[in-house]
C-alpha positions in Angstrom: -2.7 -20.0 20.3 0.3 -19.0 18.7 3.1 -21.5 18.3 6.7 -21.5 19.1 9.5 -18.9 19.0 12.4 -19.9 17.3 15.8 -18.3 17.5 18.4 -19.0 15.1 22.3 -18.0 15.5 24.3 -17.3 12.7 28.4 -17.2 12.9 30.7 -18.2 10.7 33.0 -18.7 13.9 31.5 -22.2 15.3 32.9 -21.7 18.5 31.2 -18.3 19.0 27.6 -19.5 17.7 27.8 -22.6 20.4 28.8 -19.3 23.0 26.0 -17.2 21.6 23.8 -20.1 21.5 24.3 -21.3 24.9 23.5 -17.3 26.1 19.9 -18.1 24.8 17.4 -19.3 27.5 15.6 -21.0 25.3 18.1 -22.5 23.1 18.8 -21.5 19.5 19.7 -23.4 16.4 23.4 -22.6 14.9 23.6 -21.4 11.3 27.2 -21.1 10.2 26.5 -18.9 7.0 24.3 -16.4 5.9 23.9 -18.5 2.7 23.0 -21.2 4.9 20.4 -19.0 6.0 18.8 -18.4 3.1 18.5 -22.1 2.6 15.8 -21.8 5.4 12.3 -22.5 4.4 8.9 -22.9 5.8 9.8 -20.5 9.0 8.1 -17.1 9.2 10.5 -14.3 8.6 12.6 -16.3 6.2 10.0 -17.8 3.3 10.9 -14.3 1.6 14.4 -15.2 1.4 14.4 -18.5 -0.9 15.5 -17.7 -4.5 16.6 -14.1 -4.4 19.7 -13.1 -6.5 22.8 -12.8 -5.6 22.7 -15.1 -2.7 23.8 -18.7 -3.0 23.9 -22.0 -0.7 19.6 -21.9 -1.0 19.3 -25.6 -0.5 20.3 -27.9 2.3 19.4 -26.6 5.2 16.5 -27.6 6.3 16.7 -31.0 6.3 20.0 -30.9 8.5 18.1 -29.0 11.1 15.4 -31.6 11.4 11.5 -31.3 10.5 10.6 -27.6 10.2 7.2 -26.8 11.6 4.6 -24.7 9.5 4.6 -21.2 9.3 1.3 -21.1 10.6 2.5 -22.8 13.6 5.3 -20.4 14.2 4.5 -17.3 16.5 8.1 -15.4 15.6 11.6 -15.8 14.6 14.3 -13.9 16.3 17.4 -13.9 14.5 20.5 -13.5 16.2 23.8 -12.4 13.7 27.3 -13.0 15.0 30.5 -10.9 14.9 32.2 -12.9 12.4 29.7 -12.0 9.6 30.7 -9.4 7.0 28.9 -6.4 8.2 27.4 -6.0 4.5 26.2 -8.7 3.6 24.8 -9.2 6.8 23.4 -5.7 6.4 22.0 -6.8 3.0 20.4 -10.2 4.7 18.7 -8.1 7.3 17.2 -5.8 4.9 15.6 -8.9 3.1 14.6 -10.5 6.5 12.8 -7.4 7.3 10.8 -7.0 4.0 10.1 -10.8 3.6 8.4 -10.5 7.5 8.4 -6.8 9.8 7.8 -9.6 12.8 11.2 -11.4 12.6 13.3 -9.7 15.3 17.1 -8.9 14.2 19.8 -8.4 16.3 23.3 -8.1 15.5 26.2 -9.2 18.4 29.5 -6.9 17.0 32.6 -6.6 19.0 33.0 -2.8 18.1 29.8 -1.3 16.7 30.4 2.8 15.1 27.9 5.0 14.5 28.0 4.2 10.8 26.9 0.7 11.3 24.3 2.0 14.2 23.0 4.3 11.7 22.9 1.2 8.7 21.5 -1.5 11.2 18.5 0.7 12.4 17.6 1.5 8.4 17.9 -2.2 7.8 14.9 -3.1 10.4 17.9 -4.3 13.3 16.2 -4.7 16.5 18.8 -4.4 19.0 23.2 -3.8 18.5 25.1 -5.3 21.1 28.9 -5.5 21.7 30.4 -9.4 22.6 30.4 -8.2 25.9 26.9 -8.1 26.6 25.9 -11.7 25.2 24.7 -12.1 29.3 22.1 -10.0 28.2 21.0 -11.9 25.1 17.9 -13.2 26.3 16.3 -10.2 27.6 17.0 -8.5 24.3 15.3 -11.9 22.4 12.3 -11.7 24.8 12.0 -7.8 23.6 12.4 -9.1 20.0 9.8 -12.2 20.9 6.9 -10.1 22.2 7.1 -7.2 19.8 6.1 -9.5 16.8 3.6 -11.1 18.8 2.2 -7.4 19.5 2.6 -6.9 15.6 1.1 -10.1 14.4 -2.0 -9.0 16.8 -1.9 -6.0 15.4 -1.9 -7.6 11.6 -4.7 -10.3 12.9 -6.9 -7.3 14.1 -6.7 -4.0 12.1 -9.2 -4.0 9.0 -7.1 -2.5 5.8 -8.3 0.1 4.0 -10.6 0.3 0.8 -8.2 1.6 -2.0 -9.8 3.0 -4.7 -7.6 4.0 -8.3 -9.5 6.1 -10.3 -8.0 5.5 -14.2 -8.3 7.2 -17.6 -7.3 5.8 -21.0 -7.1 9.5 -22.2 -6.3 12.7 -20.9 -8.7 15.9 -20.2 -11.4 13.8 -19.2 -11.5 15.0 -15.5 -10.0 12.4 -13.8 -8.1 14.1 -10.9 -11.3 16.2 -10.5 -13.2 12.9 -10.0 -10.3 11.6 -7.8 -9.9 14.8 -5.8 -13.4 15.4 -4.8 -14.2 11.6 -4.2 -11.6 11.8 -1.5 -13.1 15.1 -0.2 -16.5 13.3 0.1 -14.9 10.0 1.7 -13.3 11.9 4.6 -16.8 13.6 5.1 -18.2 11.0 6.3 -15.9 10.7 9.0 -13.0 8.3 7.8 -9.6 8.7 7.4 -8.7 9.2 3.9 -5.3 9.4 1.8 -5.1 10.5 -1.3 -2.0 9.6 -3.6 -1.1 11.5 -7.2 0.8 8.6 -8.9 1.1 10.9 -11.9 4.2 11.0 -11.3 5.3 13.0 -14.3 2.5 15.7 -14.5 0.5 14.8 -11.1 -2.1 17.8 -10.7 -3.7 16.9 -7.3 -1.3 19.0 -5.0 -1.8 22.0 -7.8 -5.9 21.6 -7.3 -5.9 21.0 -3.4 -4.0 24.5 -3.3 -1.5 22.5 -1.1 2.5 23.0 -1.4 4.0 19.8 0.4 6.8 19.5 1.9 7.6 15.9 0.0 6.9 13.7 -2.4 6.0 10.1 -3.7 10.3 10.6 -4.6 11.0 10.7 -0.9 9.2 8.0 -0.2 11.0 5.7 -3.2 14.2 7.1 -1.8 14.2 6.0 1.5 14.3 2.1 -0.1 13.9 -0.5 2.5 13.8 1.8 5.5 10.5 3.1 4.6 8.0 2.4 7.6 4.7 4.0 8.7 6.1 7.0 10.6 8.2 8.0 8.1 5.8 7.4 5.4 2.9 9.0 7.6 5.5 12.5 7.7 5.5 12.9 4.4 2.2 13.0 3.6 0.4 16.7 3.0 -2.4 17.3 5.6 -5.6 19.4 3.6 -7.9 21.4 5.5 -10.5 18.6 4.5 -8.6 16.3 6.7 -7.7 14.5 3.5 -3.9 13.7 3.8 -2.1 14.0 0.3 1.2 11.9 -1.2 1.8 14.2 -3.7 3.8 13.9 -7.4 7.2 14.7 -7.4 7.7 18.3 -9.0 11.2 17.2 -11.0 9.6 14.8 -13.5 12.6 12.9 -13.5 12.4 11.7 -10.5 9.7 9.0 -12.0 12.2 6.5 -13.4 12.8 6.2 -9.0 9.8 5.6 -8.1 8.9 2.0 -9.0 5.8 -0.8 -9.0 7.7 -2.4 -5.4 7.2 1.3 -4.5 3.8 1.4 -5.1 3.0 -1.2 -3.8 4.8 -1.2 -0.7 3.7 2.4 0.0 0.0 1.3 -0.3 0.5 -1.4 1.5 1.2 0.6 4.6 -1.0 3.2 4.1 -3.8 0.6 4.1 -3.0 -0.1 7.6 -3.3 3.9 8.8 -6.8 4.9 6.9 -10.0 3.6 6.3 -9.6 4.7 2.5 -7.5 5.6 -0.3 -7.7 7.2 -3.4 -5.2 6.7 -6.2 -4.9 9.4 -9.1 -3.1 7.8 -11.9 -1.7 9.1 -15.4 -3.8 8.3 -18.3 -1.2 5.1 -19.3 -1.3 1.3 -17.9 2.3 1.5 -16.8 3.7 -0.8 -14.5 3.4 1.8 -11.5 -0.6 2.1 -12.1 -1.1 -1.6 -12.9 0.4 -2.2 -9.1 -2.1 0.1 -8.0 -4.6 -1.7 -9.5 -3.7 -5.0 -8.7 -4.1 -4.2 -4.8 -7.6 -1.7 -5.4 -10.6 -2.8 -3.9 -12.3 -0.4 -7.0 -11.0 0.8 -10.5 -12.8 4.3 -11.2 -12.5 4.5 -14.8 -13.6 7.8 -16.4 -14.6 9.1 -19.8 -16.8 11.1 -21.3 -19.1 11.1 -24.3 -16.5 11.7 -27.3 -15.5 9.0 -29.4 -11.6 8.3 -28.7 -12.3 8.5 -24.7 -14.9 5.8 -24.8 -12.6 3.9 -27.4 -10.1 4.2 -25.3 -11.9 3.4 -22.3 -12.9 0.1 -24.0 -9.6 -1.3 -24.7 -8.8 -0.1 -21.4 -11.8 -2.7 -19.8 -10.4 -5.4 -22.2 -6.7 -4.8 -21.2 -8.0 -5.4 -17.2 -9.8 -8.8 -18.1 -7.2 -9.7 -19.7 -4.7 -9.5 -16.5 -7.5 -10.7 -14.5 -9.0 -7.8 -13.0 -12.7 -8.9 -12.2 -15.8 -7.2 -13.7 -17.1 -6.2 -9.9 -14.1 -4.2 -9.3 -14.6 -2.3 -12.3 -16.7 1.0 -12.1 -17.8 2.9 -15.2 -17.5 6.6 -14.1 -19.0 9.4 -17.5 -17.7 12.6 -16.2 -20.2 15.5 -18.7 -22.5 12.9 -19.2 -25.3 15.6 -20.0 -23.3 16.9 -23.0 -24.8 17.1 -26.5 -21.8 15.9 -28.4 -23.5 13.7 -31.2 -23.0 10.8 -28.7 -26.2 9.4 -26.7 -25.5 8.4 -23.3 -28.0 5.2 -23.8 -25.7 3.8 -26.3 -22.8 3.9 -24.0 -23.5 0.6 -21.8 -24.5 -1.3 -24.9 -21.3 -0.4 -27.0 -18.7 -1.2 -23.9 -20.7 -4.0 -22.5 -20.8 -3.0 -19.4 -23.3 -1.4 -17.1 -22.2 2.6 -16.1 -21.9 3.1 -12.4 -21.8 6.9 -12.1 -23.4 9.4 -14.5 -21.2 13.1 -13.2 -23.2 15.9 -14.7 -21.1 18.9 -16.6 -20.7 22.7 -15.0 -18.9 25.5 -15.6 -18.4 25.3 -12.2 -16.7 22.8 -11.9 -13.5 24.2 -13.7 -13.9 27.3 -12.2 -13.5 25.3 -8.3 -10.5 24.1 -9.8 -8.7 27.7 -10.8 -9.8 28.9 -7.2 -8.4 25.3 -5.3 -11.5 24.5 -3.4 -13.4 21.0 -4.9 -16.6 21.4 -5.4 -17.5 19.3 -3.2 -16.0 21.4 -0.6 -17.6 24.9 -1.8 -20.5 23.7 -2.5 -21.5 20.1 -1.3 -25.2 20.2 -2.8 -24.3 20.9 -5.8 -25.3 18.5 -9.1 -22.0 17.4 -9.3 -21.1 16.5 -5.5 -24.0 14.6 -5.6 -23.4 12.4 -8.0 -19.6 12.3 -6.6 -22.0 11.5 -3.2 -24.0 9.0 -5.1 -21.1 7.2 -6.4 -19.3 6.9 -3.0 -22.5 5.4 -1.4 -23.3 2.8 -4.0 -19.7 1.9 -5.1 -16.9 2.8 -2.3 -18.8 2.5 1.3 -21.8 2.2 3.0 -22.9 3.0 6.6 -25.8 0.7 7.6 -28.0 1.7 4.2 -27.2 5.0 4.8 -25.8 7.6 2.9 -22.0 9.3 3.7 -23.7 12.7 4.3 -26.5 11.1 6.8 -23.4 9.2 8.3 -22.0 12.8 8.8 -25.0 14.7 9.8 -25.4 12.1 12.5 -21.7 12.1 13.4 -21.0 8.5 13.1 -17.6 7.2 10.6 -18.5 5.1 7.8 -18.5 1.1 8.3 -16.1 -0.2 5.2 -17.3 -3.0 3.5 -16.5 -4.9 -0.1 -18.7 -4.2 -2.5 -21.0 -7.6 -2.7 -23.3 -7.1 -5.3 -25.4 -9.4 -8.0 -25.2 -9.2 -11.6 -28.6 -8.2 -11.5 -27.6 -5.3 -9.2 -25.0 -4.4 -11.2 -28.1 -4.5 -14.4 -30.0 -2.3 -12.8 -27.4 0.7 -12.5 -27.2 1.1 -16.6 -28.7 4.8 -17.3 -31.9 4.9 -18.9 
């Protein structure tokens, strides 16, 4: 059972938060600052608030209101902003309230609401606008507020997130957007709904190999801040003919210094409620942008092949990930060319990283030669050596569908069941390539 829903009025006026107050049917508590506000802790919606910049009077609060219940016993928090607060920092508070928890309805009581602030209130997550004129109808618009974040916190309790996926290199030319590209090609075949994201944000290739020529970019999506939401994020993503949909790289490579780790991570964060899986491409570098990817990935794909500085790189690479914390059974060793005669044997590889090698990709000339016509091999030719392996990889590593295989899941029509990879060390022992 959920627990109770709490309204909060906040006016600097006294007089109008007891008249705002009294318009609530179920009563509200009076707040008579926004720093007061922000003093607020242990209620949903608000624990986001507590210690952010710029905002003072953090402390106090609670105490004068009386015993503040768990958040866990809190359905959701409605929170009711008077005329007599400045319209920015109001604005500002909202924006905070509405990252910190999308369930806490907003609604702002102005005596002459514009367009401007209509415009403001809607990209700062405001529920409802009403004029002082229409406090009468107060409580219908807190009920509306009350029962969407039920319907959202149902919605949170119930939808499985997706399986994200980075695939990383510690050097370039190794194949890595070829591995990412065709991994999400082979996902989506088995029936799930795949995203693909190029955070290569300088150079990203993956629009360039999908022969695709989108509309916008990961630099829209940084742009629109706070605002960004689902449908707006959903809009800008490239649809392929695979039925892969594609966040592409900006084109202006400045545009990277917009597009930040909060970015990242928020962006994923949505897109894991929309798919079943994502795939990350990622620049061959352990900036911040890549290591939020990583921090919220299910699986790391890291790739290299058999010459000396990719599989040195690829060890400090594994050593800079356990040292942040990254655990060895998210790690996937991925040799793309592993058939190669380069003076390096592929049996010495496990023993001179430490670590077992998922995925052995074969080399082809045909391979680059899918990429200059911009159709993955794994869409031109889907029995090919190197799909297979791609398959292989995808089956062992990323999903599985009842012991089966993601191209018997789609010869028999069903969509993949996502699970986390549970596996034994002495699973994991059994993968290193003879």
């Amino acid at each position: 059972m959920s627990g109770p829903h709490r309204t909060l009025v906040v006016d600097t006026d006294q007089s109008m938060a007891a008249t705002i107050a009294a318009a609530c049917p179920r009563g509200a508590e009076q707040v008579h600052s926004l720093a007061e506000l922000t003093g607020l802790t242990g209620l949903t919606g608000l624990t986001g608030l507590t210690g952010l910049t710029g905002l003072t009077g953090l402390t106090g609060l609670g105490p004068r209101l009386g015993s503040v219940p768990p958040a866990h016993e809190t359905d959701t928090v409605t929170v009711v902003f008077g005329p007599s607060c400045d319209s920015e920092a109001m604005l500002e508070t909202c924006v905070r309230l509405h990252r910190a928890d999308p369930r806490s309805g907003l609604i702002l009581v102005r005596r002459r609401p514009d367009a401007t602030l209509l415009t403001a209130a809607l990209r700062a997550g405001v529920s409802e606008v009403l004029t002082d004129r229409e406090i009468s109808g107060l409580g219908e618009a807190i009920e509306r507020s009350r029962l969407a974040g039920a319907r959202l916190r149902l919605v949170e309790s119930t939808t499985p997130r997706a399986e994200i996926t980075t695939v990383f290199s510690a050097k370039g030319g190794v194949g890595k957007t070829t591995v990412s590209t065709n991994l999400a090609l082979i996902l989506c075949r088995g029936g799930a709904r795949v995203a693909l994201v190029d955070l290569d944000v300088a150079f990203g290739d993956v629009a360039v190999t999908l022969t695709l020529f989108p509309a916008h970019s990961l630099a829209d999506v940084a742009a629109l801040g706070p605002a960004l939401d689902p449908s707006s994020l959903v809009s800008m993503l490239a649809p392929h003919s695979s039925g892969v949909q594609v966040l592409a790289a900006p084109t202006d490579p400045g545009a990277a210094d917009t597009i930040t780790a909060d970015t990242v991570t928020r962006t994923l964060d949505i897109l894991a409620e929309q798919f079943d899986h994502i795939v990350v491409d990622t620049p061959p570098s352990l900036d911040e942008r890549v290591l939020a990817a990583i921090d919220v990935s299910s699986r790391v794909a890291l790739v290299a092949t058999l010459d000396v500085p990719a599989l040195k790189n690829l060890r400090i690479a594994l050593e800079t990930l356990s040292l942040i914390g990254l655990p060895f059974e998210r790690q996937c060793i991925v040799i793309n060319r592993g058939d190669a005669e380069v003076g390096v044997l592929l049996r010495d590889v496990p023993a001179a990283l430490g670590r077992p090698i998922a995925a052995v990709i074969p080399s082809s000339r045909d391979v680059p030669a899918s990429v200059n016509a911009g159709i993955p091999i794994a869409a031109s030719s889907p029995e090919h050596s190197v799909s297979r392996a791609l398959a292989e990889f995808a089956d062992h590593h990323l999903v599985r569908v009842s012991g089966r295989s993601v191209a018997s899941a789609q010869a028999a029509g069903q969509p993949p069941r996502r699970s986390r990879w549970r596996r034994t060390s002495t699973d994991a022992a059994s993968e290193v390539v003879r």
